[in-house]
N, C-alpha and C positions, 0 to 999 in steps of 0.2 A: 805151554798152552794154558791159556785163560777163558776159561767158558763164560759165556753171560751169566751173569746173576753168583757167579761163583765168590764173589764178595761176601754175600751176604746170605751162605747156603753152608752148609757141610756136607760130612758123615761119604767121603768118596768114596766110591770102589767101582769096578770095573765086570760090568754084567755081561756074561757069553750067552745069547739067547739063542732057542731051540731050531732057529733059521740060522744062524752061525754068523750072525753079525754080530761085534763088541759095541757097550756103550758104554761110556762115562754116564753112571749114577750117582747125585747128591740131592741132597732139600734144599730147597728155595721157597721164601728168604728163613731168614734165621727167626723166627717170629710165633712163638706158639700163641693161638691153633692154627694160624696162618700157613705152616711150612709145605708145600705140593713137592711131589716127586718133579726130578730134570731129567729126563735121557737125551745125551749129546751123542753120534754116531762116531764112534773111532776106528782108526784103522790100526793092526798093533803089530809092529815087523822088528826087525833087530835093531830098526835106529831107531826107534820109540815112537810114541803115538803120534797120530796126524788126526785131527778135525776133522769132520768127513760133513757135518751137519745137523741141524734137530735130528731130535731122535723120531724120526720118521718110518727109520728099516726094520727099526726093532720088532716090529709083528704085535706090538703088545696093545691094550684096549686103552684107552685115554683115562686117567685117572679119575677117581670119584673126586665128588664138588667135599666139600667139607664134611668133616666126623664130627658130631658132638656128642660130648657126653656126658 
């Protein structure tokens, strides 16, 4: 599985959120201060993950617009 943007993102790992859907978490693009959070929805059983879609089920608030500092 190849997410979009996963080119040119990192730092993966696999978020269990408090509504009990998984996502695939990295940054996109690779690009300081440019880099935004990605959540992709997966589905995660014994044959390994499936794409499920933007991270939409995640329950979580849409990211802030840029940090500076």
């Amino acid at each position: 599985m190849k997410p979009s943007g996963a080119g040119n993102g990192g730092h993966g790992m696999i978020l269990h959120t408090t509504n009990g859907q998984d996502c695939l978490v990295f940054h996109t693009p690779n690009d300081t201060p440019n880099e935004r959070v990605t959540l992709i929805d997966v589905g995660i059983t014994p044959d390994g993950i499936t794409y499920l879609g933007p991270g939409h089920g995640a329950g979580l608030p849409p990211a802030p617009g840029p940090v500076r500092h």
